[in-house]
C-alpha positions in Angstrom: -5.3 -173.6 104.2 -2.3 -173.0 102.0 -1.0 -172.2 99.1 0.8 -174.9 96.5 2.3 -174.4 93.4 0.9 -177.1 90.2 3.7 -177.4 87.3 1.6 -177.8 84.4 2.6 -177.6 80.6 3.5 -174.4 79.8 1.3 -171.6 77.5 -1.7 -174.4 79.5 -1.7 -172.9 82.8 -5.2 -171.2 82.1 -6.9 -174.6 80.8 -5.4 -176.0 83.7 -7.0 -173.6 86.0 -10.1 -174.1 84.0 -10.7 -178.0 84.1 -9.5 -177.7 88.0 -12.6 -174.9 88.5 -14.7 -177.6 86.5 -14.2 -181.1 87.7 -12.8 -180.3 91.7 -15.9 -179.8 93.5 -14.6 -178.2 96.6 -15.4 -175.7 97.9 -12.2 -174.8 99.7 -10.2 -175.1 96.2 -8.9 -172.0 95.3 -6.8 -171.3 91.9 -4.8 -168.5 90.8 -2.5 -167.6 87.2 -1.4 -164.9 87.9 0.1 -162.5 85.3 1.8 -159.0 84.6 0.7 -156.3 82.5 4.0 -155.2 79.9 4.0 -153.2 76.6 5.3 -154.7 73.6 6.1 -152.8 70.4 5.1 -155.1 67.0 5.2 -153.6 63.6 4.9 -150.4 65.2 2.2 -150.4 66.9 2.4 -150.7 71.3 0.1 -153.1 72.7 -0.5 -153.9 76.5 0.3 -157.7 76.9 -0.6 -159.8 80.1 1.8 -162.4 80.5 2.2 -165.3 83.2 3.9 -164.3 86.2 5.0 -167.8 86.9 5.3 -169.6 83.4 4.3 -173.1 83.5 2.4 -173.0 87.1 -0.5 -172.7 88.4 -1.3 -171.8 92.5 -3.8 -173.5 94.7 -5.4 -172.5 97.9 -6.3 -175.2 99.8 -6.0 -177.7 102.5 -4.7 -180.4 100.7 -4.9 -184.1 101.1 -4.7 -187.5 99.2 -8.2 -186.7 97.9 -7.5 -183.6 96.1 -4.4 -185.0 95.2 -5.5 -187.6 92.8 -8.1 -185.5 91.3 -5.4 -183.3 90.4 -3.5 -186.1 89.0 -6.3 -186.9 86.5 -6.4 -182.9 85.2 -4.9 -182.9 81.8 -1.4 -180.8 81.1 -0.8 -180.8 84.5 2.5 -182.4 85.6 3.4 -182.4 89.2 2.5 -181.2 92.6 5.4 -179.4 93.5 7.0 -180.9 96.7 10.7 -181.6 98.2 11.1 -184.5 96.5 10.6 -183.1 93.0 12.4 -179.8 94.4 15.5 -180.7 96.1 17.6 -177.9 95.7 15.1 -175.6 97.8 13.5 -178.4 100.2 15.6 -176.3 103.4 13.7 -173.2 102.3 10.0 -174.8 102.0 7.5 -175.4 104.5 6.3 -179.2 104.2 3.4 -180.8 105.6 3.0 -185.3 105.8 -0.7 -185.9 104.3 -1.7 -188.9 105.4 -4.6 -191.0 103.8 -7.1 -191.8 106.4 -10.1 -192.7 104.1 -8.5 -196.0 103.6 -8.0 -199.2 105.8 -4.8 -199.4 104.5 -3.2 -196.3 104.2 -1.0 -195.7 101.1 2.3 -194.2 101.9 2.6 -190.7 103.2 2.6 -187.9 100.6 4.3 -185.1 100.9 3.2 -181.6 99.8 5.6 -178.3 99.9 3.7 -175.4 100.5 4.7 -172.1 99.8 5.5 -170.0 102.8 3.5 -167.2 103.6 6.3 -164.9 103.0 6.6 -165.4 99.5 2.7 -165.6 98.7 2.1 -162.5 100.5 4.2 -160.8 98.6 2.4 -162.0 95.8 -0.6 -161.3 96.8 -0.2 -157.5 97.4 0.9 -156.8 93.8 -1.7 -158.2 92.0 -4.6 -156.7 91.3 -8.6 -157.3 91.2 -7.7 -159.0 87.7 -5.0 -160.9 89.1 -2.7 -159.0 87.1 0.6 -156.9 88.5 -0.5 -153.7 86.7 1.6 -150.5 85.7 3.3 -148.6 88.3 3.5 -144.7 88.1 7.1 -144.0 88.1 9.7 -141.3 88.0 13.2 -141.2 87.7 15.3 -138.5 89.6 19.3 -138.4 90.5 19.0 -142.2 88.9 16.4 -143.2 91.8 13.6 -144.8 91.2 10.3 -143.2 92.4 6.7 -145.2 92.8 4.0 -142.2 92.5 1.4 -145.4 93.0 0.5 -148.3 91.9 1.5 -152.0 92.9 5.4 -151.2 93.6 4.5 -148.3 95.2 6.4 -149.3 98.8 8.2 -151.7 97.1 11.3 -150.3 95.4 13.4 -152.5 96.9 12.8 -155.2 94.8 13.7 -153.4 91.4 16.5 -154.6 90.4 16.8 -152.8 86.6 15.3 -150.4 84.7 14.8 -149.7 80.7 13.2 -146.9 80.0 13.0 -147.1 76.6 10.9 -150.2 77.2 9.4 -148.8 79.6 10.0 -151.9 82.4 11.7 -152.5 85.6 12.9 -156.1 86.3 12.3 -156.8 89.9 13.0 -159.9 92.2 10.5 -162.3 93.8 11.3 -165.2 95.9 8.9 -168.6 94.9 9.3 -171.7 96.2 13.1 -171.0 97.8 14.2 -169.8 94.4 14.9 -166.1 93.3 13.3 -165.5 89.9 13.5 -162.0 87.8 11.1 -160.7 85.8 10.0 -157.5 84.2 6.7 -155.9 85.1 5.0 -152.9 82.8 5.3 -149.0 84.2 4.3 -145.6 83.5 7.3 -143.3 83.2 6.1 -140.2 83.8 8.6 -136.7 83.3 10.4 -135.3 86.4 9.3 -131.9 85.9 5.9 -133.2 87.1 7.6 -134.8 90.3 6.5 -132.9 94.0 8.6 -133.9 96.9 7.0 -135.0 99.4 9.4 -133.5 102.1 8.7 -130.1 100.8 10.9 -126.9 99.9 
């Protein structure tokens, strides 16, 4: 099985995974929305906001074919299958795969669905959480270096790319369907006094 990416109407991508869930009975159908965990300061007040990691998408796991194809196409708010015909300017960096219809005597003309590559989904993968939310990293700052004390970019510094403090953020870098996208995640800045090296004295 694989991984495909559904462009749906954006602020819908949960009612989209919700009417998928509902009206595709297969068991192989897998969907995910996932989100990032960021603190916004309204009127004063902080509050811990889980937004959409990919705006306007929503991810499927499964092994696709004409069937679950056009019972996707039926789903309200949901656009397009994402594939290299609909995403030229990345079709040299996605992994294709020819679905043919074999249910008919007369097959209809070879889809084709972009998947996207392992790679990119893997990383993914390993910064969400059980919630399916990228949750706050425990971080501290010394010399101007960004230090992970745990939490999902823990390992991972090399894809923050920014940091505000004041906001308390990092913007980091993730590669989806070919394209580099940036995006701020949530941390907790904790105070250097409280940092240990590791290495020792």
């Amino acid at each position: 099985m694989h991984w495909y990416a559904l462009f749906v109407e954006a602020g819908k991508e949960e009612l989209v995974q919700t009417l998928i869930n509902k009206y595709i009975d297969e068991p192989t159908v897998r969907t995910l929305v996932p989100k990032r965990k960021i603190c916004e300061k309204r009127k004063g007040k902080y509050f811990h906001i889980d937004k959409p990691l990919f705006p306007g998408y929503v991810l499927i796991h499964t092994q696709m074919n004409t069937t679950i194809y056009y019972k996707l196409k039926e789903i309200p708010k949901y656009y397009r299958l994402l594939n290299m015909y609909n995403n030229k300017e990345t079709n040299n960096q996605i992994n294709t795969r020819v679905v043919h219809d074999t249910e008919q005597k007369h097959p209809e003309p070879t889809y084709l669905f972009s998947e996207i590559s392992d790679n990119e989904m893997s990383l993914v993968l390993q910064l969400l959480g059980d919630e399916q939310v990228i949750d706050y990293s425990r971080v501290y700052f010394i010399n101007s270096k960004v230090i992970v004390q745990s939490g999902p970019l823990k390992g991972k510094e090399g894809i923050i790319k920014k940091v505000n403090k004041h906001k308390k953020r990092v913007k980091i870098l993730l590669n989806f369907m070919g394209n580099e996208i940036a995006m701020d995640v949530g941390i907790e800045l904790l105070s250097s006094r409280e940092y240990i090296d590791p290495t020792g004295p």
